[in-house]
C-alpha positions as CSV (number, residue, x, y, z in Angstrom):
1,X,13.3,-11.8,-13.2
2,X,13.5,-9.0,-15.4
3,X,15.2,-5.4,-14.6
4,X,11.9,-3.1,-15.9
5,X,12.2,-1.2,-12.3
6,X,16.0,-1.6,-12.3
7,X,16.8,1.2,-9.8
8,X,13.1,1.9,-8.4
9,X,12.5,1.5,-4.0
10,X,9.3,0.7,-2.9
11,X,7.9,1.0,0.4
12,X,5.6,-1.4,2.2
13,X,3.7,0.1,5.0
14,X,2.4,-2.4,7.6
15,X,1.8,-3.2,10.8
16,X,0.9,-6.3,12.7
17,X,-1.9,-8.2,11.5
18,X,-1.1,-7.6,7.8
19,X,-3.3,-9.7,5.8
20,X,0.0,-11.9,4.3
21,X,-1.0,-12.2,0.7
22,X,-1.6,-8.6,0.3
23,X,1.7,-8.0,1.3
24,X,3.8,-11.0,-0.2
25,X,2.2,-11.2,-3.5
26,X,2.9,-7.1,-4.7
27,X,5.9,-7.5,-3.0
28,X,7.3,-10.8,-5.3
29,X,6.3,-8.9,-8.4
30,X,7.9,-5.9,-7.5
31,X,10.9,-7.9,-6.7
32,X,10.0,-10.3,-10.4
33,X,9.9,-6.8,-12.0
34,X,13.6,-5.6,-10.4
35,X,12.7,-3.0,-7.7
36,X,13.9,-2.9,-4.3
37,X,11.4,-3.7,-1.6
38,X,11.5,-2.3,1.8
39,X,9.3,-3.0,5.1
40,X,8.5,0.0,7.3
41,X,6.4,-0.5,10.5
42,X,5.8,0.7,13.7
43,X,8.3,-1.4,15.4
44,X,11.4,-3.3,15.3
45,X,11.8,-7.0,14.8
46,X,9.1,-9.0,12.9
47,X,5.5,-8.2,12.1
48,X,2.5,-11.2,12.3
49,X,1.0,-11.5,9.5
50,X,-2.6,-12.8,8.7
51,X,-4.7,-15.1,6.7
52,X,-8.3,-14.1,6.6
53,X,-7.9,-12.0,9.4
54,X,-8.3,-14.6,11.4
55,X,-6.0,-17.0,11.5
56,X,-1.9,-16.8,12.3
57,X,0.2,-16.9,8.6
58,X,3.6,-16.5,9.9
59,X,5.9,-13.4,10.5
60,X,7.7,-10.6,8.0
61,X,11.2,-8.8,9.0
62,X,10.9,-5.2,9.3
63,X,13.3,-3.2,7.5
64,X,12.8,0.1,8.7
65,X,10.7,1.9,11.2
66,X,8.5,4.6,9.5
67,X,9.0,7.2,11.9
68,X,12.6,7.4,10.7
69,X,11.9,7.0,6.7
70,X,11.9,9.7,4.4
71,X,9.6,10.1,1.2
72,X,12.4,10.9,-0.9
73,X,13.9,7.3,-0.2
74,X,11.1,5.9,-2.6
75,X,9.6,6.0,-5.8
76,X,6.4,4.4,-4.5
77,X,4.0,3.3,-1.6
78,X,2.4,0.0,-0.9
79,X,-0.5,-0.1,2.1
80,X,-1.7,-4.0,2.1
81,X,-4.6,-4.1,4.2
82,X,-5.9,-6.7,6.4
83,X,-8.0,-5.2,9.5
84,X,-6.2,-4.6,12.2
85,X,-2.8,-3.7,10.5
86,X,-4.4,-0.6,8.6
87,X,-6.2,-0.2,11.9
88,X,-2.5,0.2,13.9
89,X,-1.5,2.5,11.1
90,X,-4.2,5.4,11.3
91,X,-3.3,5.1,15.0
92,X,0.1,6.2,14.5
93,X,1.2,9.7,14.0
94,X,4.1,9.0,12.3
95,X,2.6,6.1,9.9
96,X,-0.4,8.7,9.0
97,X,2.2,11.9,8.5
98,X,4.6,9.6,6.3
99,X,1.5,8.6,4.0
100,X,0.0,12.1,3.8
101,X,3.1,13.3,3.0
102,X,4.0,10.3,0.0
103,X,0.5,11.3,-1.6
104,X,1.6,14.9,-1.8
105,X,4.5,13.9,-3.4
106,X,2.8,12.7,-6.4
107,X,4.9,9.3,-6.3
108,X,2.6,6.3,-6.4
109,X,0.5,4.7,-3.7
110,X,-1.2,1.6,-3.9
111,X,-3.7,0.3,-1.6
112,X,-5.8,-2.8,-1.0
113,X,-9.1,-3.7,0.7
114,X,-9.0,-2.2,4.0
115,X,-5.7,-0.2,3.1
116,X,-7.1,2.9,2.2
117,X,-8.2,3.2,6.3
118,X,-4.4,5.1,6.3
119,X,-5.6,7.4,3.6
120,X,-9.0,8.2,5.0
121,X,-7.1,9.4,8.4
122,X,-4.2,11.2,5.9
123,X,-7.0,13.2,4.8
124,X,-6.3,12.1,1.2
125,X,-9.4,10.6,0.4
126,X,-11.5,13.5,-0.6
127,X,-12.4,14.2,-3.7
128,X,-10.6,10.8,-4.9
129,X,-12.2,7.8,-6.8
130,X,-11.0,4.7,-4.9
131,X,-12.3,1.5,-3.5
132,X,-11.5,-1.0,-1.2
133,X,-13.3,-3.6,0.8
134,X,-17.1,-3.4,1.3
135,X,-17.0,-3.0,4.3
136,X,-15.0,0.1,4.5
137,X,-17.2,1.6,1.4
138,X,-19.0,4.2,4.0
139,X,-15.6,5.0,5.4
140,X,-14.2,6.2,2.4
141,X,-17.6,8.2,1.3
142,X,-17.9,9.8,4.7
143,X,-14.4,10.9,3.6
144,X,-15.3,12.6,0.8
145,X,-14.0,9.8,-1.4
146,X,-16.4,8.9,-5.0
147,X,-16.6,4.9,-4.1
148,X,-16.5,2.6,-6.9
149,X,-16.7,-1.1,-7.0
150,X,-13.8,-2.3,-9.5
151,X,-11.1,-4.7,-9.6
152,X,-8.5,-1.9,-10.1
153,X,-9.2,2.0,-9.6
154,X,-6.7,4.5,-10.7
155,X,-6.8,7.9,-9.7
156,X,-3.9,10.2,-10.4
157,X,-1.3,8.9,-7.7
158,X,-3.3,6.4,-6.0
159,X,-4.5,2.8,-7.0
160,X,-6.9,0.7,-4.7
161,X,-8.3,-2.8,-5.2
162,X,-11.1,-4.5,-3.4
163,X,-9.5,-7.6,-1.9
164,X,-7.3,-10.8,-2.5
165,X,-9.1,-12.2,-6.0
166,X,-8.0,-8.7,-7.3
167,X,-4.3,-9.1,-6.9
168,X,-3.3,-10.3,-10.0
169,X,-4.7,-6.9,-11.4
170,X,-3.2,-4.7,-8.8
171,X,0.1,-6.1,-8.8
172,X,0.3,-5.8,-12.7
173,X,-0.7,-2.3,-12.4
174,X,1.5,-1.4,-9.5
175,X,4.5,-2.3,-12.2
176,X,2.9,-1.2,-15.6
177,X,2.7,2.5,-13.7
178,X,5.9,2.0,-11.9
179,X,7.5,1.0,-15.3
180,X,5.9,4.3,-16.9
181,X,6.9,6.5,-14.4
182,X,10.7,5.1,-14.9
183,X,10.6,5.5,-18.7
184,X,9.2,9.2,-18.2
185,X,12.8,9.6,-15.7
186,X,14.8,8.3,-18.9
């Protein structure tokens, strides 16, 4: 483990149905990197998490609910996707204010394959190059959003990735940013 975000609180936005290795594997390098991890969701207790959307992949612990979390707990956002979780989200006032109102901070937000569902219902997809799963291309463009099909799109605050294979990617550049935002603070 190194200590390179030493000091930095990330939040993890999810719901049941999480797709589980968009949510574990940015978590453990977050947590390989040194930051502090927390799960928000909708409800108390445990989320179920995914595989493939279709098939059961075990449970996470929720930390926090998201109606009660403040933006100026954390230096950065984390949406994992999955279908139904994001699905839940945008369904949820208080899930959809707290992610509108993390993008107009100007902290961080990352989001992966069906993820960016919670910013098309924020209204913080217009006018933003992003991408996600294909299936939620026409989403995004109905949105307003410029759609791009990359591994890794950056664009100002936001990142988005397209699905599973492009985690190694998104997790190293959830932590290179992360790093550089912390080196900016110093």
């Amino acid at each position: 483990m190194s200590d390179e975000l030493k000091g930095k609180r990330v939040a993890i936005l999810a719901a049941d149905g999480v797709e589980r290795v968009e949510l574990e594997q940015p978590r453990q390098a977050l947590l390989d990197a040194g930051a502090t991890t927390e799960l928000l969701s909708l409800h108390e207790g445990e989320i179920k998490a995914r595989k493939n959307d279709l098939d059961e992949a075990g449970t996470f612990s929720v930390d926090a609910l998201v109606k009660s979390a403040s933006t100026d707990d954390y230096d950065a956002l984390l949406l994992p996707g999955g279908t139904v979780n994001p699905d839940q989200l945008r369904m949820d006032a208080d899930a959809v204010a707290f992610v509108r109102d993390f993008v107009a901070t100007g902290k961080l937000v990352a989001s992966i394959c069906h993820g960016p569902w919670t910013l098309i219902e924020a209204g913080v997809a217009n006018g933003r190059t992003l991408t996600s799963y294909p299936s939620i291309r026409t989403d995004l463009r109905n949105a307003g959003a410029n759609v791009v099909d990359e591994e890794v799109v950056r664009d100002g605050n936001l990142i988005t990735s397209r699905w599973p294979d492009d985690l190694p990617a998104f997790c190293s550049t959830i932590v290179e940013l992360l790093t550089q935002s912390k080196e900016g603070q110093s």
